[in-house]
Each structure stands twice: as C-alpha cells, then as structure tokens.
Residue, then its C-alpha position, 0 to 999 in steps of 0.5 A: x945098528x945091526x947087520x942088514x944082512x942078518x935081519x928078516x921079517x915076521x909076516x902076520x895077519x890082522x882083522x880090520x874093523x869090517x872084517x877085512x884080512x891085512x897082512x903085515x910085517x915086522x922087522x928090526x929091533x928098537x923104537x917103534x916105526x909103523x909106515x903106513x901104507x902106499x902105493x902097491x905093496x906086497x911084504x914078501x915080494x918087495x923084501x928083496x926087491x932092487x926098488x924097496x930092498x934098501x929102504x928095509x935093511x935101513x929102517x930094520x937096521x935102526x928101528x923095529x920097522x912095521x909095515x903092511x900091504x894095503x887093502x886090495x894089495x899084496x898079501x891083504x885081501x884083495x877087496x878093496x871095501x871102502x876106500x876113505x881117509x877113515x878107513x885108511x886110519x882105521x886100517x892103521x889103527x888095527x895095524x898099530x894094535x896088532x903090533x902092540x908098541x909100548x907107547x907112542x910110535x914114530x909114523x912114516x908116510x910115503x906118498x899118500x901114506x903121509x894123508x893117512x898118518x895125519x888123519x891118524x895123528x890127529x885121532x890119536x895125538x897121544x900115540x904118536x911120538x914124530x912123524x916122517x914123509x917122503x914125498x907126501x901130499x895133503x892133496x890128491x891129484x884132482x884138488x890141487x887145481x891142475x885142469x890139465x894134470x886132472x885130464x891125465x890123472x882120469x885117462x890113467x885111471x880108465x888105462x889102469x881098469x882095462x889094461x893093467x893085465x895086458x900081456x905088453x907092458x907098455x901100458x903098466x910102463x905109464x905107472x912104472x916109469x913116473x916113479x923112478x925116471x932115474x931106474x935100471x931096466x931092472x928095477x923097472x922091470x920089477x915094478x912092472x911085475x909087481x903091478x901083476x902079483x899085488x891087485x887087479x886091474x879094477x882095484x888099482x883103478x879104484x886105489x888111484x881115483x881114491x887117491x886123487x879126492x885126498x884133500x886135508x885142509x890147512x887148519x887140520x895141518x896145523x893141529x898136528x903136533x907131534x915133530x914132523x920131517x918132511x922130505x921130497x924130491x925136487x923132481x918128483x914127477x908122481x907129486x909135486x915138490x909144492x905138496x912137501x913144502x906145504x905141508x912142511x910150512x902148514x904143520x907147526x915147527x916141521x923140518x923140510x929136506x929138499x932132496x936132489x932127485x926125480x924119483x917117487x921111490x929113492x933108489x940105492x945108488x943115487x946121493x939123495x938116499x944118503x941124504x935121505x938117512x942122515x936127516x932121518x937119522x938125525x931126526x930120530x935121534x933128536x926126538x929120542x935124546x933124553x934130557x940126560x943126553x945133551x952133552x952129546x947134541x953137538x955130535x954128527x950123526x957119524x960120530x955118533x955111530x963111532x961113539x956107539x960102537x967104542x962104548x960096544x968095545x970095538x976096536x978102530x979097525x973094527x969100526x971102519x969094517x963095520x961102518x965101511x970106512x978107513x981106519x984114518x977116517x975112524x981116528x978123525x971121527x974119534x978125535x972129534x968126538x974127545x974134543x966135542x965131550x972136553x975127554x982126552x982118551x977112548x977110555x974117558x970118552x967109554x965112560x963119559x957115555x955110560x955116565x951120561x945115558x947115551x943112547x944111539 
C-alpha cells in the first residue's frame, strides 16, 4: 500500500462521441479501478476535500484509481447534451479508453454510477473484471413507486432550477444535508460550495430529472456476470437501502454489505468507513487471488498486509508505524500468520510467500 500522503492525480482531457470535452483523472498504481461518474464531481476540487479526501488517498493507495467529472460538472464541459443510460456508458467507455488498462478494469459505482457500470458491463462483459457499489440504485427516484417521494423529488427538481445560485444557502442545504446527516458544519459547508463551482442551476436540474427515469429491469441484473459487491448504508436518506438489496439479490452470486450509517457519502470518522475498505479490500484481493495464491485464503485482510510488509523486509517496529498499530498487536499478527501457513519463523514465512506467488 502507498503513503496517501505522497500520492497526487494526473488531470487529462478526452473527446466523447459527440463531441464533448470530459475531464479525468488518474492516481495510484496497480489494478485498474474506473468509478464512474456520480453526483456532482469536480477533480481538483474535491482532491482535498473533507467529503471525498479520504475515499482518494484509500483507493489511490490500493489501485490506479480513475475517475471523472461528468458531463455538465466540475472540469467537463458544462453542457449537459444528451442525458441517458447510452450516453452515460458511451461516456465511460471514452473514459475507460482514454486510460488504456491492459485488460479488464474493476468498476466502482456510487449512486447512479452503479445504473451506468451495469449498462457498461452488459455492453462489454469482456472488459470488466468485478463490479463494486456504494448505495447504487437500479431504479430512479420516479420508478420505485413512491407517489409521495415522487411529489418531493419534482419540487427539488424546480428548486434546483431557480435557486441553486441564490446567495443564501438554505436552499442548496435541501441537496446538502440528505447526503451526510451525520457531517460537520464544515464538511456541509463544503459541499454547499461545490454545488457553485461544479454546474449551473438549469444542468443540475436536468442531471437530477434524469437520474429520477433510471429504470434496469430485473432480467438485465441478472445477465451480469462479472463478481459483484454491493454496499449500502442502512439509513441512506438519498436512496433507500431496498435498492442495494435488490440489486445484491437480482445480480448472479453478488456479496451484499450492510453498513451502519445515514450517509449517502461515507465520512472519515464514522465505523461504517472502516467497514467499507475491509470488505472492499477483501473483495479485491479474492478477485485477484491467482490460483498459485490459495495457501493464503485463510488470512484477514490485516494479516495480509503484515505478510506483505515482511516480504518488503520491514522490521515489526516498521510495520506498526506504517499500519499505525502497536509493535504487540504486529506479533500477534505475525504469530497468526506462521500458524495459518504451517512455517515456524519470519524467515519461512519470507519464503514461503516468494515461493508461492503472493500478492497483496
């Protein structure tokens, strides 16, 4: 894993189909993970943001971690075109071969970046190699059949079209605060901002009606077949946990992680983000395991990363610094680890690793 501190992002410009400039980024190094677009993104603004700061430093830590703003946001072109499940996979599609991987990318969906990976996937099964969302919907807020939830999803459509720009915030507070209940006055306050710098009041009207007609049929669900994790937050008030779970039960052999929190957009300090990298660490590392790997299945996440680090040539005291954990909680880590692989020594286990083809 690298230091978060040290990474930083490549910004770079590609064509869409019709025409249309997108900005994207890359940062990190190793297997390939594109997210797809989601609600109001701008590259070198959020980079050290409070909201999304701690999602980039851990997938730029783990992956070479792609994303971009969307059509209409951020660095993009701030016209909106065509907004539809094709174009939003066409858009991914430039994105994906702007970043030329060398086989098949792992996708991240959050939100309705989850419609646009499936859309993509079942376009292109060959070039995907897993999929991951993070309170992901299959459908809009005007198909789940909601009549009441329908009513307040139109009035913040018109709200967004005639006030987004107002100097008082109360009105942007409507978006703001149903992504993160649980935020700081800071963190608020900085989305409040980016609702400014990233689109226009008339385009962020047009993204949210657009977002509201998503509507995957069940049988598209189930002709995914790349391996699939789904996560969401029990309390999400942007979209209901019932999406997750459908679309963890419709999509062939999917893992459903249920997270204890009421945000849209996982923040730093709360258990659920914890949760959230362990299950996405693991996911990732089953994907990846090659066949010569199996002898190390049985070890967590955590010991992984010891195993890792001691094949690295750390020493204990080394490894507690660099995972910030005591020198006694490395021991018991390495003890286990001995055990799992049947070695009696750091030496062994160095070598029984290299022998075996371990990978992180």
């Amino acid at each position: 894993m690298k230091d978060a501190s040290r990474l930083r992002q490549h910004v770079r410009y590609a064509t869409a189909r019709d025409g249309t400039r997108l900005a994207w980024a890359e940062s990190g190094e190793g297997p390939v993970l594109v997210k797809a677009a989601n609600w109001l993104t701008h590259l070198e603004y959020e980079w050290q943001s409070p909201v999304w700061k701690n999602w980039l430093q851990f997938f730029s830590a783990n992956c070479r971690f792609v994303r971009y703003d969307e059509r209409g946001c951020g660095m993009s072109a701030w016209h909106a075109g065509a907004l539809s499940m094709d174009q939003w996979a066409d858009d991914l599609e430039t994105i994906i071969d702007a970043a030329q991987p060398e086989g098949p990318v792992t996708l991240m969906g959050i939100s309705q970046g989850a419609a646009t990976c499936i859309h993509y996937a079942l376009r292109h099964p060959e070039r995907v190699a897993r999929l991951i969302f993070y309170g992901g919907y299959s459908h809009g807020a005007l198909k789940r059949g909601t009549p009441e939830g329908e009513v307040k999803y139109h009035a913040m459509i018109e709200l967004a079209r005639v006030a987004w720009g107002a100097d008082n915030p109360t009105f942007r507070q409507v978006f703001t605060s149903r992504f993160f209940p649980g935020g700081t006055h800071e963190q608020l306050q900085w989305f409040n901002d980016l609702c400014l710098k990233t689109t226009t009041g008339d385009i962020a009207a047009q993204l949210f009606a657009a977002r509201a007609q998503i509507d995957i049929p069940v049988s598209s669900l189930a002709a995914v077949r790349a391996p699939t994790l789904v996560l969401h937050a029990r309390g999400d008030e942007v979209c209901p946990i019932d999406e997750g779970r459908l679309l963890a039960s419709a999509i062939p052999g999917a893992e459903f992680v249920e997270l204890d929190s009421r945000n849209h957009v996982l923040l730093e300090h709360e258990p659920a983000w914890q949760r959230f990298k362990e299950a996405v660490l693991s996911f990732l590392q089953q994907s990846e395991q090659p066949a010569g790997d199996a002898a190390f299945t049985a070890l967590s996440v955590r010991e992984r990363e010891v195993l890792k680090l001691m094949t690295d040539g750390m020493s204990n005291a080394e490894i507690a610094a660099q995972l910030q954990i005591s020198d006694k909680t490395v021991r018991n880590h390495a003890s286990n680890v001995f055990d799992k692989l049947g070695v009696w020594s750091r030496a062994q286990a160095i070598v029984f690793a290299r022998d075996h083809g371990f990978s992180r």
